[in-house]
C-alpha positions in Angstrom: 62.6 2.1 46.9 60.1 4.0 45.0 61.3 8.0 43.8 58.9 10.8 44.1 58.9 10.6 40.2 58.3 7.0 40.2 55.0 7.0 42.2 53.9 10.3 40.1 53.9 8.3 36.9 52.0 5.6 39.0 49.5 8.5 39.6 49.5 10.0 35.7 48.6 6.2 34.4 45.9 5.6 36.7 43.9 9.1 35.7 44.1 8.8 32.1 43.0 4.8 32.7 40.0 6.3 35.1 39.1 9.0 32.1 39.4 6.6 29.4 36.3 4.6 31.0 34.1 7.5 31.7 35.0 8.6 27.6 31.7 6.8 27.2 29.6 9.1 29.2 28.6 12.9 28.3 26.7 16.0 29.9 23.3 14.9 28.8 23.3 11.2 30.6 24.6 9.2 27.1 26.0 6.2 29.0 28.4 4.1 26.8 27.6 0.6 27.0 23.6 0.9 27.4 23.2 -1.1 24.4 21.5 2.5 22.4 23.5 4.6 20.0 22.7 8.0 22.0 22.4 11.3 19.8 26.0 11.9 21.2 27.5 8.8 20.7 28.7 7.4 17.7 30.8 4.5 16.4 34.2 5.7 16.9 33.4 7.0 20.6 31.4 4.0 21.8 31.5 0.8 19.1 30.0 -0.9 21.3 26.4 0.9 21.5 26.9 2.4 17.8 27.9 -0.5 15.5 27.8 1.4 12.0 23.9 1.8 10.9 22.3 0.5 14.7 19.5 2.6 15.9 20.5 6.1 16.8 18.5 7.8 19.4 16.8 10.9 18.7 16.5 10.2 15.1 13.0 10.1 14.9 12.7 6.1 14.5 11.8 3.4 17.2 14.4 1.2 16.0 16.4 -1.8 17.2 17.2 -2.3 21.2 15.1 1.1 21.5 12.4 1.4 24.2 10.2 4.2 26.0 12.4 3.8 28.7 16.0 4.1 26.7 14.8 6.7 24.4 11.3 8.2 24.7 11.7 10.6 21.9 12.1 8.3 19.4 9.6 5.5 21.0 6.5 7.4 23.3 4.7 5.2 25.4 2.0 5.9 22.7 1.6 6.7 19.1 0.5 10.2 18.2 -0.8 10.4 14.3 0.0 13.9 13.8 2.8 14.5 16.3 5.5 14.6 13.5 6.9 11.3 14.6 6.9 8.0 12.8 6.6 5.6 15.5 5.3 2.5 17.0 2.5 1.2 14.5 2.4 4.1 12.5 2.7 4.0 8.5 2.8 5.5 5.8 -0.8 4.2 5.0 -1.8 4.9 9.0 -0.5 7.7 9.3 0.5 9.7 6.4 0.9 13.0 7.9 4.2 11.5 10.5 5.2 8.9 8.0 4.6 10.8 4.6 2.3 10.0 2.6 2.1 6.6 0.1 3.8 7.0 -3.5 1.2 5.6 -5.9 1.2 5.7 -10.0 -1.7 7.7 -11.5 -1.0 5.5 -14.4 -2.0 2.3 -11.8 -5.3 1.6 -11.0 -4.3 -0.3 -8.4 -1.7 1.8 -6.9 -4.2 3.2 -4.2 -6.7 1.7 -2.6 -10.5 2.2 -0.8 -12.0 5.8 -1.0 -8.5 7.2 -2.3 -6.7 8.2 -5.7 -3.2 9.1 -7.0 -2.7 12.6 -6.7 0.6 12.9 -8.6 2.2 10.5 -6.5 0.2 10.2 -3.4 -2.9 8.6 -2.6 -5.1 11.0 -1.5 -9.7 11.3 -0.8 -11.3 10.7 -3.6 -14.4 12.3 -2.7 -14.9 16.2 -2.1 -12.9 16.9 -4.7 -13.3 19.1 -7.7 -13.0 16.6 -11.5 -13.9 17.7 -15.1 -16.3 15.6 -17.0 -16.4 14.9 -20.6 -17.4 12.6 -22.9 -14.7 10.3 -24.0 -15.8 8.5 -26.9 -18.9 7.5 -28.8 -19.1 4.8 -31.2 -22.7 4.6 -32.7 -23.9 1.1 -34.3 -24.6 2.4 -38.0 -28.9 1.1 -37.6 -30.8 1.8 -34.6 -32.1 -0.7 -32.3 -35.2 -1.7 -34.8 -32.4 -2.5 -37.5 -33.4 0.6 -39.8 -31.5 4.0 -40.4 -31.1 6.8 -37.8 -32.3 9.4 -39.7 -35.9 9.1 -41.8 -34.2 10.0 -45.3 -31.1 7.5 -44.2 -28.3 9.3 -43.1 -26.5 9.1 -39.7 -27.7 10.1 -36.1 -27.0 13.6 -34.9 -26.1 12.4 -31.6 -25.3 14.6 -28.0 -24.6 13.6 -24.2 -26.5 14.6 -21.6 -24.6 13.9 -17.9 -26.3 13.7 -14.5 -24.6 13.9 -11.1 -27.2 12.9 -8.0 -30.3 13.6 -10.6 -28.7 17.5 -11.7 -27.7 17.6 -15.1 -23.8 18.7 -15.1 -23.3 18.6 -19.0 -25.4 18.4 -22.2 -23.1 18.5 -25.1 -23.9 20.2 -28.4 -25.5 18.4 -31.1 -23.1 16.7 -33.8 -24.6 16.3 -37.2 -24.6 13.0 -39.3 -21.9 10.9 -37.8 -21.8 7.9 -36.2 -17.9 8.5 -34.4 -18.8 11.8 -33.1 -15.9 14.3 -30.5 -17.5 16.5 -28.3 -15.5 19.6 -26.8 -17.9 20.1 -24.2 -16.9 19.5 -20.8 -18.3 20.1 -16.8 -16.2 21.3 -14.0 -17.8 19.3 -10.7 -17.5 18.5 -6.6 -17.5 14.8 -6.6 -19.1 13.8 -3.2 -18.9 10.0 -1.8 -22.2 8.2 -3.0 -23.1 10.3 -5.6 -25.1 8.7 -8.3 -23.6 9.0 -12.0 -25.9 8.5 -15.1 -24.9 9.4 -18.8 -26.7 9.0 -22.0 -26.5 9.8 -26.1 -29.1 11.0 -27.7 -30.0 11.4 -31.7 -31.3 14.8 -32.1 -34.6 14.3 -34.5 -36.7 17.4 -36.1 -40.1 15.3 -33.8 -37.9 14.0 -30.4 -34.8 12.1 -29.9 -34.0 8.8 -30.1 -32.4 7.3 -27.1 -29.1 5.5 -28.4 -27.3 4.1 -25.0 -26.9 5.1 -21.2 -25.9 4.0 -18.2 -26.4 4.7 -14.5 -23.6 4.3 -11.4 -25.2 4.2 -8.1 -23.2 4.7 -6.6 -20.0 6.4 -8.1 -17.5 4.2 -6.5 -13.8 5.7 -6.3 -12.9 2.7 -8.2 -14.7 4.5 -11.3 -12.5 7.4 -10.5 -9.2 5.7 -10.2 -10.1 4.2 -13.7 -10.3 7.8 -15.0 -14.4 7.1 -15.5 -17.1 4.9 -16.1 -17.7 3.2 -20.1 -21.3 2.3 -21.0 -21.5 -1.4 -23.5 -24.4 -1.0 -25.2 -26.6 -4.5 -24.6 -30.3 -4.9 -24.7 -30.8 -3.5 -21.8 -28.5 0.0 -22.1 -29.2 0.3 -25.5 -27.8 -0.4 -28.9 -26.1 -3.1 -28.9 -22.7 -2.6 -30.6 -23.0 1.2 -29.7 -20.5 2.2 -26.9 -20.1 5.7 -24.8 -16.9 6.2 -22.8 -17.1 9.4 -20.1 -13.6 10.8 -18.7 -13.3 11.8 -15.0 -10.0 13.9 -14.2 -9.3 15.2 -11.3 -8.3 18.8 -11.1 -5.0 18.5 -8.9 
């Protein structure tokens, strides 16, 4: 025969059995056992939705057994660029703004790709952008393209660099006198737009006119130039003086 204290433990055992099972569930609908790591769940109160590093809804990731239907926050029907979520398709390349933007080397050529650059460490629009021009390097063949001196009484060229963006002349450097390995100082501060055509050429400054040395013309001004830092000119028969070589440098002003 069963006491009153007897069927009162009876009792006790099966509430703490019925809470136990519903330890899963919570005021906002996390259901233990739905196969998703809920944002209040976690892997000491339900092991069996959140295993230690499983997806974790409400983290901002459409991860793992993750759906619209389990967890809409994390994984919308459709991917928003620009809704501060990294989901679905989106990437970093995609969609920089949700997914933050691609690190790149500005010290890699390669590091970005198409119409873009390395910005610091992001690849960002080439084009629209503000870069200062300058002339890199010149290294003058010491006899002109007929084999004879530069200069009439047989010195060196006084050579200067005259730049072009889209047919406007952006820099014409001063005059350096009697030197074949001349540094210029002189330098343009220019909006770069996409198909822009780039031409640059030395010139020897002579008392009657100047003597063309070597030039070159980009058309267009590819953001492969750009990544490179700017376009060198090889003097051939065609540019100019052959042995002769003109580097310009394109930087990009942050």
């Amino acid at each position: 025969m069963r006491t009153i204290g007897t069927v009162r433990g009876v009792l006790q055992a099966g509430l703490v059995i019925a809470l136990a099972a519903c330890a899963g569930d919570d005021d906002d609908g996390d259901r233990c056992g739905d196969g998703v790591c809920d944002s209040g769940e976690s892997a000491s109160s339900c092991s069996v939705d959140c295993t230690g590093g499983g997806p974790v809804c409400g983290d901002g990731t459409c991860a793992g057994s993750e759906t619209t239907a389990s967890c809409p926050g994390d994984c919308p029907a459709t991917a928003v660029c620009g809704d501060g979520t990294c989901s679905g398709a989106e990437t970093a390349a995609s969609c920089p703004s949700d997914c933050g933007a691609p690190t790149c080397d500005p010290g890699d050529v390669n590091s970005c790709s198409g119409t873009n650059i390395c910005i610091v460490d992001a690849c960002e629009p080439a084009f629209g952008r503000t870069y200062s021009v300058l002339v890199a390097s010149l290294t003058i063949k010491t006899t002109n393209p007929e084999g004879t001196s530069w200069d009439s009484v047989g010195g060196a060229p006084d050579p200067y660099v005259v730049i072009s963006l889209n047919d406007v002349e952006i820099l014409n450097t001063a005059e350096i006198q009697d030197t074949f390995d001349p540094i210029f100082n002189d330098q343009a501060t220019v909006v770069i737009p996409a198909g822009a055509k780039f031409r640059f050429d030395a010139w020897d400054g002579d008392i009657d006119a100047p003597d063309w040395i070597i030039g070159c013309e980009i058309d267009p001004l590819t953001a492969n130039f750009l990544r490179a830092y700017g376009p060198r000119c090889d003097g051939t028969a065609a540019t100019g003086t052959l042995g002769t070589v003109l580097g310009i440098l394109i930087v990009p002003n942050g």
